[in-house]
C-alpha positions in Angstrom: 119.1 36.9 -196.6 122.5 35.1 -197.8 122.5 31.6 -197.8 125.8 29.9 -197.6 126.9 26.4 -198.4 130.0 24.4 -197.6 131.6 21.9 -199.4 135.0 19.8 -199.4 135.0 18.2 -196.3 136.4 14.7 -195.9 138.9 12.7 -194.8 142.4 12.8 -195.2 145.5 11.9 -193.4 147.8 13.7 -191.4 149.9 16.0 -193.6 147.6 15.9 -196.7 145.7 18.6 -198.2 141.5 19.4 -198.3 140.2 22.3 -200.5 137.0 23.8 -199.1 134.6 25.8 -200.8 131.4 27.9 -200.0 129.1 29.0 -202.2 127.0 32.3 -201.4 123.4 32.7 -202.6 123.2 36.7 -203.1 123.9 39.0 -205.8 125.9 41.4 -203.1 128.6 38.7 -202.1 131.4 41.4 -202.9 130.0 43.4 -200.2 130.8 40.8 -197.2 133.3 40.1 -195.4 134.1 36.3 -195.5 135.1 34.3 -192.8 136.2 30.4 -192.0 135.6 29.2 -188.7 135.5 25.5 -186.8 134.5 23.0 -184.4 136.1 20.3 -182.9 133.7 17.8 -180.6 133.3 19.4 -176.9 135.4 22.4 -177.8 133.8 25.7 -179.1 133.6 27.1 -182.3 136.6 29.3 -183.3 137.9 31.4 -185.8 140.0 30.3 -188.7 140.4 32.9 -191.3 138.7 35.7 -192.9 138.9 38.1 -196.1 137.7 41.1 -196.8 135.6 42.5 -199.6 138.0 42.7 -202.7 139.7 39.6 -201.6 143.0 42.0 -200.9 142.9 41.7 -197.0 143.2 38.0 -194.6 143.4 37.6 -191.3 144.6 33.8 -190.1 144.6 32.7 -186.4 147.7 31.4 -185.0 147.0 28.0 -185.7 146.3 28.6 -189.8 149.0 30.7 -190.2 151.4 29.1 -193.0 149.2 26.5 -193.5 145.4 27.3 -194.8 144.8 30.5 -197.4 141.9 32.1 -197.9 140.7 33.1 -200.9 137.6 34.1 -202.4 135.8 34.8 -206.2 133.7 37.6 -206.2 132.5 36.6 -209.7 131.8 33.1 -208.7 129.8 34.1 -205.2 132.3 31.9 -203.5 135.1 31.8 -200.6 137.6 29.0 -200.4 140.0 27.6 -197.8 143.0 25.6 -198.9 144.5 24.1 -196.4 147.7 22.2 -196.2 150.1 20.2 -193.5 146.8 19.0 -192.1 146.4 17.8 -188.7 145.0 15.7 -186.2 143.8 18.5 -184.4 142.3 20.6 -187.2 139.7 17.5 -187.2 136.4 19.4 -186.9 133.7 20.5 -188.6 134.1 23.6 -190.5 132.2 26.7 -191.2 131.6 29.6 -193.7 130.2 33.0 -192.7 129.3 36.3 -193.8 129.8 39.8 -192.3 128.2 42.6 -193.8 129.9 45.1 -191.6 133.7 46.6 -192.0 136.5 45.3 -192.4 139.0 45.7 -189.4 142.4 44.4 -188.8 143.6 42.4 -186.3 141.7 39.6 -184.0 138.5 41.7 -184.1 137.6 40.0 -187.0 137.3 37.1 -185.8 134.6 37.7 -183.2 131.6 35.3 -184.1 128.7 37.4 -183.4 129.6 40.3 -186.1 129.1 37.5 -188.6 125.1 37.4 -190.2 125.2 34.7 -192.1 126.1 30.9 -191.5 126.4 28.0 -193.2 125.4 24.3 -192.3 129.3 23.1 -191.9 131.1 20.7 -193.4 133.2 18.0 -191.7 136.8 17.6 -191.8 138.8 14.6 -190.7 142.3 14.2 -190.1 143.8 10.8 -189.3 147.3 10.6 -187.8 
């Protein structure tokens, strides 16, 4: 069992900057795949980003790309998102999750149900 918990949410204006972390309880974190995903009211959840094992690999949706990294500590148990040029519409809240399967490229990554683990969230709003 991996339990995973968010932090860093807030709120911040339009064009600033939120760091968000999640801390993983297990002593195999280097074996998941990390990903970020989100939530905006009456819309469903969708993928951000995600990293592989070593932290060598990322995979960013369109709307991340050039904006949010990912980036994650294997030492630390820990995966961060930094994300930048924020936006109204990235207002949501914001998820961590582990996948203890392969790592494959491309949008495949970013399908929800090969992820185990989940954390609780952690909200993120962005005021034009």
């Amino acid at each position: 069992q991996v339990q995973l918990v968010e932090s860093g949410g807030g709120l911040v204006q339009a064009g600033g900057s939120l760091r968000l972390s999640c801390a993983a309880s297990t002593r195999t974190f280097g074996l998941y795949i990390m990903g970020w995903f989100r939530q905006a009211p009456g819309k469903e959840r969708e993928f951000v980003a995600a990293i592989n094992n070593s932290g060598r690999s990322q995979y960013y949706a369109d709307s991340a790309k050039g904006r949010f990294t990912i980036s994650r500590d294997n030492a630390k148990n820990t995966v961060v998102l930094q994300m930048n040029s924020l936006k109204p519409e990235d207002t949501a809240v914001y998820y961590c999750a582990a996948d203890g399967g392969p790592w494959t490229t491309g949008q495949a990554v970013g399908i929800m149900s090969r992820y185990d683990y989940w954390g609780q969230g952690t909200q993120v709003t962005v005021s034009s």
